[in-house]
Every structure is written in structure tokens, then in C-alpha cells.
C-alpha positions, 0 to 999 in steps of 0.5 A: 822230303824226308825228317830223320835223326841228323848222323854226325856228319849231318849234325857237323855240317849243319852247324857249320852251316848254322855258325853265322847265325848262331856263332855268337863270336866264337870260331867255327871250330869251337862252336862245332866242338862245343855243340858236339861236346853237349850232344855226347855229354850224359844228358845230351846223349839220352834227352837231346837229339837233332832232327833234319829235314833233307831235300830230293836230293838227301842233302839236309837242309834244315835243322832243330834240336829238341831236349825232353826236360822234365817239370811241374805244371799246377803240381802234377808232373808234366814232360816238356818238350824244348825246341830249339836252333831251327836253322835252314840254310840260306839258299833253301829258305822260303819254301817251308822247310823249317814249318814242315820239320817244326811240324814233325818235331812237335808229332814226334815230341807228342808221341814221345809222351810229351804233354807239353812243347816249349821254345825261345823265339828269336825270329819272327813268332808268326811262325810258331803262332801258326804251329800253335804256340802262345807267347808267355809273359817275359821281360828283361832288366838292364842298367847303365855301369856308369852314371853321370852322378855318383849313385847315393845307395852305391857302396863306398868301396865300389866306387873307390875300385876296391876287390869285392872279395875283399870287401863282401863277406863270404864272396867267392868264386864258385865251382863244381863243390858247390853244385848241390848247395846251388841247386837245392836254393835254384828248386827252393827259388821256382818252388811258387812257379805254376810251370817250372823245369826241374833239373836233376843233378845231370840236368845241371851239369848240362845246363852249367856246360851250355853256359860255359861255366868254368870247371873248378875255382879260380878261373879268371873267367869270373862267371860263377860267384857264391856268397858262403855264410855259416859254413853253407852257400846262401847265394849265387849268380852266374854272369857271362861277358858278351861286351859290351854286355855282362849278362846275368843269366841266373841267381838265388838265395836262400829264403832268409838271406835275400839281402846277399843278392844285393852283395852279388849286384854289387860284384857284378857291377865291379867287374862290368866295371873293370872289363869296361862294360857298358851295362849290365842285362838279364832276363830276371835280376833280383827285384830287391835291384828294381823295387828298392831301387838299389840302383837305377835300372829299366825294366820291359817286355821282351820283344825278341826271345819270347818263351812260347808254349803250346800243348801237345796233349789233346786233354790239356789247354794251353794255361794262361799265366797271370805273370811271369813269375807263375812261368818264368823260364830261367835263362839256363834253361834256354840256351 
């Protein structure tokens, strides 16, 4: 059996095999095009790669992709190793295959430099529980769109079905312009964090092509507002319709204007409104959403997409987090 850097040919046929499973709606030929476009952008092509793990028969038959992030954990410089879309084609599972290639993987990573390995776990963690990998603490929030009474703290011209950008100050549709302003409040925003990644100018332009962000403004995707207040951005959010969801995969906010990610709930829950969505969920909303409430939401563990972390570093335990918000791995980060 042998584990080797996939060529493109392997790279296409293996997500061809693996589009049933992480297709998520789209066609074939998009998913492939959209993976492939992530490997040859300038971040995929100098921190992400493919590695799979062939047969007898040099047929590769599992997968998984690993990117070298960068980040700090207890303020010292840490390289982290993410892994990710471990994928073995159905007639060749069961044998160990994929224990095997995350085995490699994880030597590979360590010679490579990395102190530490990091991964999403949306299959059964018993797998990388034996690898090594301790769960992190994580939850997620959701709230219902509609109510069976109107909510006393909801805006009047929401209810009423008016445009928020008619009706916030400020709001408006983000684009490419506004990355600088997004990513010093993003670094100001993980600043407490004990493990945080950091993302370099090139590391966001990665990061916002995997969530599909739309290039330019006035896309009728509605994923990406700001809030401009003063002349400078104060706040944003990125949002992703996966009906009957609208998923909130990141926000921010200056230090000082916190209050303006009330503004930006309030959008989002307009346009779940108006695509008739039936409820709105991430990872990590805003606490001024759970702890007013502003608006009746519920917050849980995750029991699916655990964060998971191990050591690759003989000198370095595995550190134990008091909470999420000491680790909190943003949702970016991990698609």
C-alpha cells in the first residue's frame, strides 16, 4: 500500500468519488471545478495538498486533504496542521485504510514542522480518538424565523417586511474593498483566544473562496454585509442560505460598537424571512443574541463537527481549555 501526494488526475477522481458525500447540493462538475479552483489559488498551491493512500493495484482509494495554518497558542507561535475531507470509496471501506492514511498524514505533518494537528469530526470521533485527538469544546445556536407571537424586542419595520438597508444605518453589502477593515476586527475579535489561527491577507482570500463569498458588491447572493459607521466598517457578518437554514458562519465588531451585531441579527433574520427560511444556525452567533435575549434562541453542545486537536510535538501536551472561548475554532477555518 502506498500514500503519495494525489496528481490531478487522482485529485478529480477522488472528488468525483467523494461528491455523494460531500457534495452538499451542488453538481458534480461545480464541486470538482470549485475544489480544484481552491487547490491552484495562491494559498492552496503553497499550504494545501491532497494526500491518497492506493491499493495493490495503484488505484487510490482513500483521501484527505491537510492545510498548514498558522496560529498562537498561550502567546507563542504555533504551526497547525488542519485535516480534512477523509474520504474512502465505499467498496474499500472497512479494511483501515483511512486509519492508515490519517496515520501517515499526521507523521507527515509532524516532520513538516507542525506542533500541533487540528480537524472538524463529522463521522464517528472513535476514529480519531484512537489517532489521538481530544475533543475541544464547541456548541452551536439556532433560532426559529417565525414565531407563533410577535417577539416584543423585534424591530417594528421588521415586522412589517421593510428592507434593512433602508432602515439600518450604515448597512450595506460587503465586498473585496472591505477585507482589510474585516480582517483587523476578525484579529481584534480572537485576540483573548489561548489557541486561535491567524489569517494573513492571502489566508482570507482563501478562506472567503471556500465560503463562496461573491466577488464585488451587489451580488444578489446576500451573503456578506458590513455595517460602516464614521467612514470605516465597524461590523460584519457572512451568511450562507443551505435551506431550510441561513447559516451564520462569521461576524465581528469593533470593540466599541458591539451593539451593531444586534443590526446585523436583524438583517439576517429579514432575509431568512424573505427566502422563507425556517431558522437561522451557527457555530458562534453573537452573545448579545443569547444573553439579552434579544431574540429567542437555543444554545447546545455540538454533537456532530467536533473540533479535535492533538499534539504532534513530544514537548508539548495536548492543553486543556476551560471553554470555547479560549479555542473557539470559527467556522471559516473549517470548511
Amino acid at each position: 500500500m502506498q500514500v503519495r501526494n494525489a496528481s490531478r488526475d487522482e485529485l478529480v477522481g477522488v472528488l468525483t468519488a467523494a461528491h455523494a458525500v460531500w457534495g452538499r447540493g451542488r453538481a458534480l462538475e461545480d464541486f470538482v471545478a470549485f475544489h480544484l479552483a481552491l487547490a491552484d489559488s495562491p494559498w492552496g498551491r503553497q499550504h494545501s495538498r491532497y494526500l491518497v493512500r492506493a491499493d495493490d493495484t495503484d488505484r487510490p482509494v482513500s483521501a484527505l486533504r491537510i492545510d498548514s495554518l498558522v496560529g498562537r497558542l498561550d502567546d507563542r507561535p504555533v504551526r497547525i496542521a488542519e485535516l480534512g475531507a477523509l474520504f474512502t470509496i465505499p467498496e474499500a471501506r472497512g479494511r483501515g485504510h483511512a486509519n492508515a492514511l490519517l496515520g501517515r498524514a499526521l507523521e507527515e505533518a509532524r516532520r513538516a514542522g507542525h506542533e500541533l494537528a487540528m480537524l472538524v469530526a463529522s463521522m464517528p470521533q472513535s476514529l480519531y480518538e484512537r489517532a489521538g485527538f481530544d475533543s475541544l469544546p464547541a456548541s452551536e445556536t439556532a433560532c426559529r424565523t417565525a414565531m407563533p407571537a410577535p417577539w416584543p424586542k423585534e424591530p417594528a419595520w421588521l415586522s412589517s417586511g421593510d428592507d434593512p438597508l433602508a432602515r439600518i444605518a450604515g448597512l450595506r453589502r460587503g465586498g473585496e474593498d472591505d477585507l482589510a477593515a474585516i480582517a483587523a476586527i476578525h484579529a481584534e475579535e480572537t485576540a483573548q483566544q489561548r489557541l486561535r489561527i491567524d489569517r494573513d491577507p492571502v489566508a482570507w482570500e482563501f478562506v472567503l473562496m471556500k465560503s463562496g463569498m461573491p466577488r464585488g458588491r451587489g451580488h444578489d447572493e446576500d451573503r456578506f454585509w458590513v455595517i460602516e459607521r464614521g467612514g470605516r466598517v465597524r461590523a460584519y457578518v457572512l451568511l450562507q442560505a443551505e435551506p431550510p437554514t441561513l447559516c451564520w458562519r462569521e461576524h465581528g465588531a469593533s470593540r466599541d460598537a458591539r451593539v451593531l451585531l444586534a443590526e446585523l441579527f436583524w438583517c439576517a433574520l429579514s432575509l431568512a424571512r424573505r427566502r422563507r427560511l425556517d431558522r437561522i444556525e451557527g457555530w458562534h452567533v453573537p452573545e448579545i443574541l443569547t444573553l439579552g435575549p434579544l431574540y429567542p434562541a437555543s444554545q447546545r453542545s455540538r454533537k456532530t463537527d467536533r473540533v479535535m486537536l492533538r499534539s504532534l510535538d513530544p514537548a508539548l501536551v495536548t492543553p486543556v481549555f476551560a471553554n470555547e472561548e479560549e479555542c473557539r475554532l470559527w467556522e471559516l477555518d473549517a470548511l
